[in-house]
ZAKOLDREN-629766 format. One record per atom (N, C-alpha, C): chain; residue in one letter; x, y, z. Coordinates in pm, whole numbers, plus 50000, padded with zeros to 5 digits. Layout:
kette|rest|x|y|z
A|a|X|Y|Z
...
# end
This chain:
kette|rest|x|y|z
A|x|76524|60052|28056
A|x|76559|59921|28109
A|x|76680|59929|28201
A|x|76790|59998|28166
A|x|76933|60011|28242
A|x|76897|60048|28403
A|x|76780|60196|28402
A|x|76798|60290|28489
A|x|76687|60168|28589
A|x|76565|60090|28552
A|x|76510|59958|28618
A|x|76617|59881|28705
A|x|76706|59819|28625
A|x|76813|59743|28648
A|x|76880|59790|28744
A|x|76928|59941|28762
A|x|76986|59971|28827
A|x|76911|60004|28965
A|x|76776|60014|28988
A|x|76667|60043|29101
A|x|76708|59919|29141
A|x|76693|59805|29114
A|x|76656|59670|29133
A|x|76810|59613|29250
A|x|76909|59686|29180
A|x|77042|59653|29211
A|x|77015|59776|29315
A|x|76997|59875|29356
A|x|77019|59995|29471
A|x|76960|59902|29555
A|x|76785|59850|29530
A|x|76746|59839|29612
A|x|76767|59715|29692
A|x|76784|59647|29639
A|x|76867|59507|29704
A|x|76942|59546|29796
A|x|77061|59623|29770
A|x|77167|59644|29845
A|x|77144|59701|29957
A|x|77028|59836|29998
A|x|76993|59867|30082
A|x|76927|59735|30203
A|x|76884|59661|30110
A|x|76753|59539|30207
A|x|76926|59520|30222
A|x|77007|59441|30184
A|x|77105|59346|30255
A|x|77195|59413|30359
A|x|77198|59573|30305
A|x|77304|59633|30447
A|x|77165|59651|30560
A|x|77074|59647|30540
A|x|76987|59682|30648
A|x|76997|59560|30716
A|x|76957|59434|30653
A|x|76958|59323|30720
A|x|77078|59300|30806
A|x|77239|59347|30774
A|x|77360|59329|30825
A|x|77333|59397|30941
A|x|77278|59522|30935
A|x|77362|59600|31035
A|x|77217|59516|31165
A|x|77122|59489|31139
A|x|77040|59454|31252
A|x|77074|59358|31289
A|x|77158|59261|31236
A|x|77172|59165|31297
A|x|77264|59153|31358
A|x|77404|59235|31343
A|x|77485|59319|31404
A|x|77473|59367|31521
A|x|77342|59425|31588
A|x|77300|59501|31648
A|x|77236|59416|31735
A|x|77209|59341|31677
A|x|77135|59235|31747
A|x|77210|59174|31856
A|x|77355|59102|31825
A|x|77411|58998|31853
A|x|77483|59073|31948
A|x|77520|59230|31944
A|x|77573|59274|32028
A|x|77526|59326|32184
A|x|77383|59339|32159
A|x|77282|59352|32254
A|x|77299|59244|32376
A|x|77316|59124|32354
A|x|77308|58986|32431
A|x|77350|59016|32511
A|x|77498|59061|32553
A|x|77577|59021|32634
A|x|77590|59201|32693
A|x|77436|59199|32802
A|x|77474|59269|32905
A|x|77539|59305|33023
A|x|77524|59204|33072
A|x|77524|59199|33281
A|x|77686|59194|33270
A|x|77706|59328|33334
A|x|77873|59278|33379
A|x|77878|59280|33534
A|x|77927|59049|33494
A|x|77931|59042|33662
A|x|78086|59067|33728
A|x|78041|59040|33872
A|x|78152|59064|33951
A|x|78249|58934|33932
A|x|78362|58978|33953
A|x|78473|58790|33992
A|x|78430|58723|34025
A|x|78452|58742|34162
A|x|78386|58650|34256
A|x|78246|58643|34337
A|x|78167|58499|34339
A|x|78027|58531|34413
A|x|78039|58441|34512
A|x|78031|58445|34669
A|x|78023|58373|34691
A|x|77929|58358|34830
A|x|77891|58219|34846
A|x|77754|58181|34893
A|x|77840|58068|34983
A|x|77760|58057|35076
A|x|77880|57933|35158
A|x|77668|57853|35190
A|x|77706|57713|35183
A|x|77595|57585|35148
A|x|77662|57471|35277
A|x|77549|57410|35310
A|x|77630|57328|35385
A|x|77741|57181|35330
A|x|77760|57131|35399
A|x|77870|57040|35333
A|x|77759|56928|35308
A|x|77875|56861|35164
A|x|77826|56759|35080
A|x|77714|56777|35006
A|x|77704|56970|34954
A|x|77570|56952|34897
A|x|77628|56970|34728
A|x|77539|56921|34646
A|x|77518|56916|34567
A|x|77464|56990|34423
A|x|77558|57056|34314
A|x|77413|57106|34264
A|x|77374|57071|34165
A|x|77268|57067|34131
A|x|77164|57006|34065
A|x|77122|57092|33945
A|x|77104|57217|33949
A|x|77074|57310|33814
A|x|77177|57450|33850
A|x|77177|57524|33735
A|x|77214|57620|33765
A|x|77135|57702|33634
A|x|77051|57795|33662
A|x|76988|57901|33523
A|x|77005|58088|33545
A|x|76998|58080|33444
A|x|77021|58298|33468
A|x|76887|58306|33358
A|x|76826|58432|33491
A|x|76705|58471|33391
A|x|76708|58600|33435
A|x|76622|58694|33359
A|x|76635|58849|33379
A|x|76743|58892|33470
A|x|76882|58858|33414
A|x|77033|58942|33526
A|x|77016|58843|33678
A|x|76911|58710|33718
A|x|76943|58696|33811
A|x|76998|58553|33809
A|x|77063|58471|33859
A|x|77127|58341|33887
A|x|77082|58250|33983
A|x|77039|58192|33929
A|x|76975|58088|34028
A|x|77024|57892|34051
A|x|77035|57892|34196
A|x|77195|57773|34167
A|x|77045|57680|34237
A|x|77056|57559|34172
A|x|76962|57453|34278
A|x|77027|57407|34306
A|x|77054|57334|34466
A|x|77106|57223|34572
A|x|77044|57101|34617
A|x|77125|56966|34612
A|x|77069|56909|34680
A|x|77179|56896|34831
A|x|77126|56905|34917
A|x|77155|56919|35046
A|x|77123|56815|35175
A|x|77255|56754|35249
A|x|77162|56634|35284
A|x|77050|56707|35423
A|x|77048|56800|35460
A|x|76898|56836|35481
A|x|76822|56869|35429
A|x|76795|56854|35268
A|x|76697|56923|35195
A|x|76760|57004|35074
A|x|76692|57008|35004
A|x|76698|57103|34892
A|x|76678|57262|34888
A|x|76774|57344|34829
A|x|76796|57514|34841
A|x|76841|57536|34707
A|x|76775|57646|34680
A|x|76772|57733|34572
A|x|76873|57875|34634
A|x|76931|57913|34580
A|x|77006|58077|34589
A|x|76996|58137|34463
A|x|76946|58260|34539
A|x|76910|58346|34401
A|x|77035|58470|34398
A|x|77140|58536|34357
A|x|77189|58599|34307
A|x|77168|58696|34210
A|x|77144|58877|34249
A|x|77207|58944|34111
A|x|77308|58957|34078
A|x|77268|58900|33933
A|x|77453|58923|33898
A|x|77472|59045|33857
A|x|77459|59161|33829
A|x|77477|59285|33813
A|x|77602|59325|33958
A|x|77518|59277|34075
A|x|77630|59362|34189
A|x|77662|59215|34275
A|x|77650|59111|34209
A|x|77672|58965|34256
A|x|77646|58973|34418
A|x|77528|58993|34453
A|x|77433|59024|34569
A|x|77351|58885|34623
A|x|77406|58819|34718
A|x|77262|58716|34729
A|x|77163|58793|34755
A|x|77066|58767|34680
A|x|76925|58816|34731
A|x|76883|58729|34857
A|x|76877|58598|34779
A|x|76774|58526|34914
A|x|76847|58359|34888
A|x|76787|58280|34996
A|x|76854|58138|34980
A|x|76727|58116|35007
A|x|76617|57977|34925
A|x|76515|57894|34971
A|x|76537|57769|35050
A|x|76545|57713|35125
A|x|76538|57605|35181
A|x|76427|57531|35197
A|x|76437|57408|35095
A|x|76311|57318|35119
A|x|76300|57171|35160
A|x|76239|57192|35318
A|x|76283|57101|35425
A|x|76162|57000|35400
A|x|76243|56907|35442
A|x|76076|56811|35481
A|x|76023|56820|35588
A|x|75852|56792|35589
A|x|75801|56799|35702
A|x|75817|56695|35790
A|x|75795|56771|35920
A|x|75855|56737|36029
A|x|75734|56631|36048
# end
């Protein structure tokens, strides 16, 4: 019965440090992308922004613009504009 008792108690302890250390491991994972200081993007005047999201390392700012609406996409890894969308109305 003791040497039971005592399986019961090892094995627990293993499940709970296992559970620690993954979650440990886990939380430290998150916080990859090391960005640069400064990013900067020059927009025309009086614009606006409207969203801002980061998905796979990239940054994406929405504008409203009084000619239209623009998206800039940014990696943040080497804080790089990739590209600016501009979405005009038709003429």
């Amino acid at each position: 019965m003791i040497i039971l008792g005592l399986l019961i108690v090892a094995g627990v302890t293993v499940i709970g440090i296992t559970i620690t250390t993954r979650l440990n491991d886990m939380s430290q994972n998150d916080i990859a992308v090391d960005m640069p200081d400064v990013i900067q993007a020059y927009v025309p005047k009086d614009s606006q922004i409207r969203a801002v999201d980061i998905d796979d390392g990239f940054l994406f700012v929405s504008l409203a613009a009084p000619e239209g609406d623009i998206v800039i996409i940014v990696e943040l890894k080497s804080g790089k504009l990739l590209g600016r969308l501009n979405i005009l109305d038709e003429p």
